[in-house]
ROFIDO-498130 format. One line per 5 residues: number of its first residue (from 1); for each residue x, y, z of N, C-alpha, C. Coordinates in steps of 0.02 Angstrom, whole numbers. Example, Ala and Ser with C-alpha at 12.3 -4.5 7.8 and 13.67 -1.06 7.14 Angstrom:
<recs>
1 = 660,-284,390,615,-225,390,660,-165,390  642,-112,354,684,-53,357,645,2,394
</recs>
This chain:
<recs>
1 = 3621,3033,394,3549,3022,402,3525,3047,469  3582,3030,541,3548,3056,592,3548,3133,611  3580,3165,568,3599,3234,571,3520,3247,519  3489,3222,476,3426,3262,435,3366,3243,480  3379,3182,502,3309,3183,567,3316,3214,620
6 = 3378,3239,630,3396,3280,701,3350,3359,674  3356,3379,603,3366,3440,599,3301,3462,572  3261,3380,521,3174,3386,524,3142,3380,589  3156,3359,624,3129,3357,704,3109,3436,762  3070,3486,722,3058,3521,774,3009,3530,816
11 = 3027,3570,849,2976,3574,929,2896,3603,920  2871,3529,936,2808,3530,933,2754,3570,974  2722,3598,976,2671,3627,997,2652,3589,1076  2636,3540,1064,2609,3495,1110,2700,3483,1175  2744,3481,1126,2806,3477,1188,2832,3547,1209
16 = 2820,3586,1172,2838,3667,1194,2780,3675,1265  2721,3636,1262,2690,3659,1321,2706,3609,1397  2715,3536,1360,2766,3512,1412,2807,3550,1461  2870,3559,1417,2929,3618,1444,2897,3661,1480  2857,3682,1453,2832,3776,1493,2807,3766,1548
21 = 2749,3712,1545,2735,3700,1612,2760,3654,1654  2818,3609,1637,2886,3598,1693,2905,3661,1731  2927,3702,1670,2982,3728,1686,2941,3815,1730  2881,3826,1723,2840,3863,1744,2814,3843,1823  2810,3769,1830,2800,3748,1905,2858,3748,1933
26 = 2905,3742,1905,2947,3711,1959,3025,3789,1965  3017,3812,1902,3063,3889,1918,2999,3936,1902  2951,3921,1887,2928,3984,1907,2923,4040,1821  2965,4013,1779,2979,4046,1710,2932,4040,1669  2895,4116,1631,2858,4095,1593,2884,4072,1507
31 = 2856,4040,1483,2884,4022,1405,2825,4014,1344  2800,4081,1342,2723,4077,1318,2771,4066,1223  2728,4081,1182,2720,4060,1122,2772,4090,1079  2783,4145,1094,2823,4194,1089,2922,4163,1094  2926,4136,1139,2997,4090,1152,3002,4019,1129
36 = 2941,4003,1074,2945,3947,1063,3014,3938,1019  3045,3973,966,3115,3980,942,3186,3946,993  3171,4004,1030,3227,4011,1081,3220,3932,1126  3183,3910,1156,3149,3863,1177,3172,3794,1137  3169,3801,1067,3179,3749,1036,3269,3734,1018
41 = 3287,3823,1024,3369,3800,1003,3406,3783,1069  3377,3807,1131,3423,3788,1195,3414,3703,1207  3359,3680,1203,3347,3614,1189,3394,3564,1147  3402,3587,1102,3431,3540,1038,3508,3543,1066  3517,3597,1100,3614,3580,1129,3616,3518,1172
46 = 3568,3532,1236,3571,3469,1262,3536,3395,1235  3497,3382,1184,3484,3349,1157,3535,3314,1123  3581,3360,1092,3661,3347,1051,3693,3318,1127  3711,3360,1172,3735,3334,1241,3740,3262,1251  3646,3251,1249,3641,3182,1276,3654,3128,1206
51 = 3647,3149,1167,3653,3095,1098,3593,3066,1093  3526,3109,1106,3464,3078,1092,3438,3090,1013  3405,3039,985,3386,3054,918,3343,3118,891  3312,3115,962,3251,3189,924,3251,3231,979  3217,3314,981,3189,3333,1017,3138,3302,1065
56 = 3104,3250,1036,3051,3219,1074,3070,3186,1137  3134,3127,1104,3152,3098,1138,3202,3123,1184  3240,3175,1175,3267,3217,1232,3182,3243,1290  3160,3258,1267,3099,3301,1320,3076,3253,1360  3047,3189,1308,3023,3125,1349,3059,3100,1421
61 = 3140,3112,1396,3193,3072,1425,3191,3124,1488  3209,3201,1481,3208,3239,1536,3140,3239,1564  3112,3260,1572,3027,3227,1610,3014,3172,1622  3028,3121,1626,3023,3069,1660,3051,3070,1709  3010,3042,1761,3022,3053,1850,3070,3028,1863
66 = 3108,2983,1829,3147,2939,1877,3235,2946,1825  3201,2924,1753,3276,2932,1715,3309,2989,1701  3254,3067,1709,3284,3112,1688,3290,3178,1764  3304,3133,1828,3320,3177,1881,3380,3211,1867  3430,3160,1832,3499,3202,1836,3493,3281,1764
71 = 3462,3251,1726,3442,3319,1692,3414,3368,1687  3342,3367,1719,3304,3416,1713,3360,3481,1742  3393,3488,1803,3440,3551,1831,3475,3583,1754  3500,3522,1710,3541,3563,1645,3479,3589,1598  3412,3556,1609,3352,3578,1556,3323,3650,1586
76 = 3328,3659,1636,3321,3732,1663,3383,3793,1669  3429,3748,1675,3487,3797,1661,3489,3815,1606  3470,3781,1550,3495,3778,1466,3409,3848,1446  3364,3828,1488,3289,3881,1471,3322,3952,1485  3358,3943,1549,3364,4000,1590,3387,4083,1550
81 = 3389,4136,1543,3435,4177,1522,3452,4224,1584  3527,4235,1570,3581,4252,1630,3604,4314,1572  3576,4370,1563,3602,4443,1531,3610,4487,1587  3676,4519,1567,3708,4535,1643,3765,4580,1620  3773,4621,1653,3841,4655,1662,3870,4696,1716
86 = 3931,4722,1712,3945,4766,1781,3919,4831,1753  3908,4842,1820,3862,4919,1811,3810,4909,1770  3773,4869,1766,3699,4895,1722,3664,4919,1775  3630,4965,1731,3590,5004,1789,3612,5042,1832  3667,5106,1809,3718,5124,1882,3700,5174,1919
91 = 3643,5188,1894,3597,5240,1970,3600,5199,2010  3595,5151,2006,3565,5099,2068,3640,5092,2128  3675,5098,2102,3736,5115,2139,3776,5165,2148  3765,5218,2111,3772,5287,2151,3716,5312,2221  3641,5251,2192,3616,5278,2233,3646,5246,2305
96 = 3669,5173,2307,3700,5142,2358,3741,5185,2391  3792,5215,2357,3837,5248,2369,3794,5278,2435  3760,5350,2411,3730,5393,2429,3679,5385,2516  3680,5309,2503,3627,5290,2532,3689,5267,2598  3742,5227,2581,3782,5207,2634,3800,5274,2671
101 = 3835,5323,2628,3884,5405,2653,3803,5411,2678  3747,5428,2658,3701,5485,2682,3671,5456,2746  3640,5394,2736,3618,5373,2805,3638,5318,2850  3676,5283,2831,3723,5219,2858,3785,5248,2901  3807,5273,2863,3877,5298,2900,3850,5347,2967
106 = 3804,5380,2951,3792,5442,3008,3764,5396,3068  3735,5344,3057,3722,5309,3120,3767,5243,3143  3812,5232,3097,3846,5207,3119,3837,5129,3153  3773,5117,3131,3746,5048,3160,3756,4995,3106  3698,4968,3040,3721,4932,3001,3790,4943,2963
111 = 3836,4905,2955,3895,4924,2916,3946,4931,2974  3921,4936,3047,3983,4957,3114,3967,4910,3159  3913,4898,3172,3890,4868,3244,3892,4793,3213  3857,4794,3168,3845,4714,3123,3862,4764,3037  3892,4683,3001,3893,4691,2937,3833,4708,2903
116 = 3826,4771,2850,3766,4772,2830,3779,4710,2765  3710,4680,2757,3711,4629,2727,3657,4637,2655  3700,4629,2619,3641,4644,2545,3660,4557,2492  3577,4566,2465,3587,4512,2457,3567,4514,2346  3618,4478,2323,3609,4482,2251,3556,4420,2226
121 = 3496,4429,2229,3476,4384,2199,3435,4390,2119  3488,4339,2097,3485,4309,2011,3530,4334,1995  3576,4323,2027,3658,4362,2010,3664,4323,1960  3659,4284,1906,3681,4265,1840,3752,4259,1850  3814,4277,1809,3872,4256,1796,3913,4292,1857
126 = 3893,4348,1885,3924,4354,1936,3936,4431,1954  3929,4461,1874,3946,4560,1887,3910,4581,1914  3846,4577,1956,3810,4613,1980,3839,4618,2033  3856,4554,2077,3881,4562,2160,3953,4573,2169  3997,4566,2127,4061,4595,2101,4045,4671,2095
131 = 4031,4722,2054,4008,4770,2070,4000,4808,2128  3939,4768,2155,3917,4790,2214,3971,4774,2275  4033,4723,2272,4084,4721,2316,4123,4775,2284  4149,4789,2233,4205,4859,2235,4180,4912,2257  4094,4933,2253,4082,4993,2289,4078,4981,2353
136 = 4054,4939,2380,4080,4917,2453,4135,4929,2487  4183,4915,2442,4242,4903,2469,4281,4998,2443  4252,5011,2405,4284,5094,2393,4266,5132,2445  4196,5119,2487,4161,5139,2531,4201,5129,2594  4228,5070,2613,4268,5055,2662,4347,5085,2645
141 = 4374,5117,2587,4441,5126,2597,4417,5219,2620  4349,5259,2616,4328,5310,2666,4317,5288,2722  4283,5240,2756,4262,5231,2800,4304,5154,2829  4359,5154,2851,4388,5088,2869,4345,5026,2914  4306,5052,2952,4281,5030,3018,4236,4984,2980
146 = 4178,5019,2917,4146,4993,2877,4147,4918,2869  4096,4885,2865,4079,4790,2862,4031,4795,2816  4038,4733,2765,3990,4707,2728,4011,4627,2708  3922,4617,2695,3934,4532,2665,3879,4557,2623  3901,4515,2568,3874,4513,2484,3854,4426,2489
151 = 3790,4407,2468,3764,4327,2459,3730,4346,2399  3751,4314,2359,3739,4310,2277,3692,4230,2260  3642,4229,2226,3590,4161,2218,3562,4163,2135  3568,4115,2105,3537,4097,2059,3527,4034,2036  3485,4033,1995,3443,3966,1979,3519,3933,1923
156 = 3539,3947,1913,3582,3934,1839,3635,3882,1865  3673,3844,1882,3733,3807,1876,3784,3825,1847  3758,3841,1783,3820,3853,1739,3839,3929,1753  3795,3963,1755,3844,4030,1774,3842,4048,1858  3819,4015,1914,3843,4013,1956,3936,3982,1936
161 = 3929,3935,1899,4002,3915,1892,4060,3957,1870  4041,4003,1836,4066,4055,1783,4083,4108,1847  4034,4117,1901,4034,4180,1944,4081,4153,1985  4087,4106,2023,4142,4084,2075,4235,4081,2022  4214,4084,1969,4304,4075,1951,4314,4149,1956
166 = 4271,4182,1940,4276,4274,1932,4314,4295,1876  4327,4251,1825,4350,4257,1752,4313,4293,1683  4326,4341,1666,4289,4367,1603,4324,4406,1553  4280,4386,1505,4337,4424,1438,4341,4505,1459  4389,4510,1426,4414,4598,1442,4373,4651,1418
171 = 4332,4646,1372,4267,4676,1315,4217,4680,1412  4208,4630,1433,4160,4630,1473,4152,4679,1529  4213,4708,1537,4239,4753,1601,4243,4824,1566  4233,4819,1505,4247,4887,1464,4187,4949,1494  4149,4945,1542,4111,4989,1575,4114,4991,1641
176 = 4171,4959,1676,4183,5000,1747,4239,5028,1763  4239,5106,1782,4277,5146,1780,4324,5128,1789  4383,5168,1758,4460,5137,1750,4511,5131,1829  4475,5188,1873,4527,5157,1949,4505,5109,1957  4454,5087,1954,4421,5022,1982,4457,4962,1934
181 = 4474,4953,1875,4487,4903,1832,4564,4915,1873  4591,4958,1901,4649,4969,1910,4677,4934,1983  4631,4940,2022,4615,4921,2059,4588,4859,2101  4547,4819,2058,4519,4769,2059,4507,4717,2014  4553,4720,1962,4561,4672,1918,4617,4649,1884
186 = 4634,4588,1882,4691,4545,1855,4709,4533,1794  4747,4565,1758,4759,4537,1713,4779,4444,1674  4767,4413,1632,4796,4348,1631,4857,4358,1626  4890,4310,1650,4961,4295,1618,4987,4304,1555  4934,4264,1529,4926,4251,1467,4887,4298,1401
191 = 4936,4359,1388,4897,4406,1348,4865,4383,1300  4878,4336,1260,4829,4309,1193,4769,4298,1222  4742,4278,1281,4685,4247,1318,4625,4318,1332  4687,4374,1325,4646,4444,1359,4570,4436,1401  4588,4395,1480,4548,4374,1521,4575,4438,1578
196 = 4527,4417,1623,4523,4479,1675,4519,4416,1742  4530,4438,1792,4506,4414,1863,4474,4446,1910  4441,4455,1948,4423,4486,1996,4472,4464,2062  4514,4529,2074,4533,4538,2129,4534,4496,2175  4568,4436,2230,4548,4418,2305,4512,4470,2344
201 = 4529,4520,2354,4487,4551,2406,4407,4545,2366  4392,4571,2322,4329,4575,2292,4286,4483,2295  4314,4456,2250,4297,4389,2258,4302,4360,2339  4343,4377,2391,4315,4332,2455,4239,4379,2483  4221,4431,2456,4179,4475,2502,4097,4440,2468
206 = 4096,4405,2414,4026,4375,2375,4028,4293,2404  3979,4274,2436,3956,4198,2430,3941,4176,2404  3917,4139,2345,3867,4111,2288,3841,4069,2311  3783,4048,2296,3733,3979,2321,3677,3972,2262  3650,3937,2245,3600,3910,2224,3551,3916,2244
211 = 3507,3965,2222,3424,3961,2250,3370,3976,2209  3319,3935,2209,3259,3954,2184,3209,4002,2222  3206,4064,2171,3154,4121,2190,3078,4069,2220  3065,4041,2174,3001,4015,2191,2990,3950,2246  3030,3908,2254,3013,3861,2312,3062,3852,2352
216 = 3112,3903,2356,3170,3872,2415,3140,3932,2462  3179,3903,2536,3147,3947,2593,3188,3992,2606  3160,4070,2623,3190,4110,2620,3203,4142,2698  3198,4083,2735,3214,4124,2815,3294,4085,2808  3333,4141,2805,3410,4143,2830,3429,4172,2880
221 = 3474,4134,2908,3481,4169,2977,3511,4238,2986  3558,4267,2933,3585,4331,2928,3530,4362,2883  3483,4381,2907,3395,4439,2863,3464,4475,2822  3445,4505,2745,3474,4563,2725,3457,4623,2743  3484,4676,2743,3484,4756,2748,3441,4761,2665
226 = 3479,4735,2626,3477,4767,2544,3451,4703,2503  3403,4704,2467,3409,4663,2423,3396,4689,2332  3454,4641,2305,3430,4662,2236,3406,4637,2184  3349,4618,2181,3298,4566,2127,3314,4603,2042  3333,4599,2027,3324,4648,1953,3341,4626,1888
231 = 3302,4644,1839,3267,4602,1772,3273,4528,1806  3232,4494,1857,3216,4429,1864,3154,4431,1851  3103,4465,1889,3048,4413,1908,2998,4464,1814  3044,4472,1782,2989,4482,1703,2989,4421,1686  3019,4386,1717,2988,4297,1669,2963,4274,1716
236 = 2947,4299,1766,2885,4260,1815,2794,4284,1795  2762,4249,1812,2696,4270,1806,2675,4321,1858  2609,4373,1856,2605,4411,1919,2587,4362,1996  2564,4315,1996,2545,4306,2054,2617,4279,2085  2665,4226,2047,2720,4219,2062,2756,4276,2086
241 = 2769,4330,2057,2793,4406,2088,2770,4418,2136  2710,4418,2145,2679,4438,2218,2706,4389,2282  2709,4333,2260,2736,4276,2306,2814,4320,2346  2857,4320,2284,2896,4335,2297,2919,4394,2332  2914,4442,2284,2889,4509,2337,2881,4511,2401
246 = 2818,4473,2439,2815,4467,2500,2849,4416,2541  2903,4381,2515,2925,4345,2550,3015,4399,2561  3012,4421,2503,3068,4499,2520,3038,4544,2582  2986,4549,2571,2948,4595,2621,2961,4578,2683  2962,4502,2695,2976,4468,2773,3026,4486,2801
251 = 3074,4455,2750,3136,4462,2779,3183,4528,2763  3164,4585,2742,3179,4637,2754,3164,4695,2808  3198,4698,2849,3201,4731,2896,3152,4822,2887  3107,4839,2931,3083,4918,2917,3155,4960,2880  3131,4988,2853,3179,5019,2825,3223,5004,2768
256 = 3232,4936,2764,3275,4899,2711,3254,4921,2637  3295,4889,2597,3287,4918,2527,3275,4851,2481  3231,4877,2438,3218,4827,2375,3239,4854,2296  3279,4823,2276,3302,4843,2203,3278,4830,2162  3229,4831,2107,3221,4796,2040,3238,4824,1975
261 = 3221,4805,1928,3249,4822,1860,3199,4880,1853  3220,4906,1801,3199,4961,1765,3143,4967,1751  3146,4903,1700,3081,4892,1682,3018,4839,1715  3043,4838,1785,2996,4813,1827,2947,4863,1897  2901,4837,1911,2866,4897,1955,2857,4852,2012
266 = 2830,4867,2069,2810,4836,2141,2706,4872,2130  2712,4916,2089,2643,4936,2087,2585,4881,2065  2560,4877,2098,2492,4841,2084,2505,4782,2134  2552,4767,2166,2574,4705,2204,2514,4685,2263  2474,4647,2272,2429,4637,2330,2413,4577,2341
271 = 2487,4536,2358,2485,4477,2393,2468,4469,2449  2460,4407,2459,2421,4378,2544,2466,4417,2576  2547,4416,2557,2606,4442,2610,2617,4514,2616  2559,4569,2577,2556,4625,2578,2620,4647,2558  2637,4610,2504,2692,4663,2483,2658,4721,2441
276 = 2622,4733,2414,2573,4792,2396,2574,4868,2449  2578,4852,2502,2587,4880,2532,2642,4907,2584  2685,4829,2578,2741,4849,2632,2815,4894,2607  2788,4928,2567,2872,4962,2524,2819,5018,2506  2869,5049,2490,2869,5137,2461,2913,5165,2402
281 = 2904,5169,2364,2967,5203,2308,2965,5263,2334  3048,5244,2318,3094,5322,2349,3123,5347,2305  3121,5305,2243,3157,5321,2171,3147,5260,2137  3149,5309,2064,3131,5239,1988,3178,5156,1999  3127,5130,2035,3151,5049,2006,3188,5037,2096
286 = 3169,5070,2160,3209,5080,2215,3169,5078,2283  3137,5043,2317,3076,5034,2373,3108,5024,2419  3080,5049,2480,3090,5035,2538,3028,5026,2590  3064,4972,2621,2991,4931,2679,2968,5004,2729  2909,5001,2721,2895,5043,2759,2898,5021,2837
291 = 2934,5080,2864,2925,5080,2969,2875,5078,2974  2847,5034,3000,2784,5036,3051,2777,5106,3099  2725,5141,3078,2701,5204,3139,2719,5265,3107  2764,5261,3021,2786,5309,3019,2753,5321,2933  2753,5382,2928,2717,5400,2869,2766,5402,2801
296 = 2732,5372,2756,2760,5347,2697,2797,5404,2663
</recs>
């Protein structure tokens, strides 16, 4: 019987806008009408989780100020989507490449004097800043002298959890080039398991932390050189983007770099924090803060 009221029980109109605008104030995610599906099946796991009778009474239970503090973090983790792989997008790291050999190395300052510091944010399960440490680190077996720190952030729990073991099925690695798998990845012990590891050297060079794009503060004391936002802020609203944007804008140094997805732009951006103005594309989906005094 409690399995046919579990399964007549779907997500109402009136609680789909609940959720959205929780989960829209407080991460920032939009969940217009369109995700009401998706919305309703990530729900019903933790609903099963908690052993609540309905959708209702799961939503009731997480929104409430006081009984559902310890949940709401799994009700945004469970909204969240973390689609991800190594190398997606791998201009973006040839262009790195290009960008360390062509103008980093010749001056010899970020990457020599101080670590250049790039920062992964919405690293999801973990291949993005994994990635971005083996080319790092291929970069340093040319250049020994070479320094980097990788700080990886996302809203998720669960695949922040997933990113610190550095464990993934073997299917998952099937797109980064074979010295590199050769190089930087572990086989299990255990062949029936056909799991992978990421390397010690690779895994000590990523930090992971927990952060929200939209209300955590973004003055750290090590500013990045690099940052890489990408397919995040399409589930933000525009003025939320703009927020954000210019708070990249701050703490990116003249010259520094901004990454986004493909299918995201910096065009039209004209926040209070002038990120509209403070970057330049130098290539599809690839900005850089403009120097002050110097022509775009």
């Amino acid at each position: 019987m409690a399995t046919e009221r579990l399964q007549q029980d779907a997500l109402s109109a009136r609680d789909h806008r609940r959720v959205a605008d929780y989960v829209g104030r407080v991460a920032g995610i939009q969940l217009p009408e369109s995700k009401h599906a998706l919305i309703e099946g990530r729900l019903r796991k933790r609903q099963h989780a908690r052993g609540l009778r309905s959708l209702r009474d799961y939503i009731d239970f997480a929104l409430d100020e006081q009984a559902g503090a310890e949940e709401r973090p799994h009700l945004i983790d469970a909204i969240t989507t973390n689609k991800t792989d190594f190398y997606r997008e791998p201009a973006h790291f040839r262009f790195l490449r290009e960008h360390v050999l062509g103008e980093i190395a010749v001056r010899r300052d970020r990457g020599w004097r101080v670590p250049l510091r790039i920062w992964s944010a919405g690293c999801a399960s973990g291949e993005e800043p994994y990635t971005l440490a083996m080319e790092m680190l291929e970069l340093r077996r040319m250049h020994p002298d070479f320094r980097f720190e990788i700080r990886a952030t996302d809203i998720s729990a669960s695949s922040l959890a997933i990113a610190r073991t550095a464990i993934y099925p073997h299917q998952r690695v099937a797109s980064m080039p074979l010295p590199l798998r050769r190089r930087y990845l572990l086989r299990s012990r255990d062949r029936s398991l056909d799991l992978v590891r990421m390397a010690p050297e690779v895994r000590e060079r990523v930090r992971f932390a927990s952060f929200n794009l939209l209300t955590d503060a973004y003055d750290v004391p090590d500013s990045p050189d690099i940052v890489l936002c990408r397919n995040v802020m399409i589930y933000f609203s525009h003025p939320d983007r703009d927020r954000i944007v210019a708070r990249f804008a701050r703490i990116l140094p003249p010259g520094g770099l901004l990454l986004v997805g493909h299918s995201e732009s910096l065009s039209g951006s004209e926040s209070s924090g002038g990120s509209g103005t403070a970057f330049v594309q130098i290539q599809p989906a690839i900005y850089r803060k403009i120097v002050p005094g110097a022509h775009p």
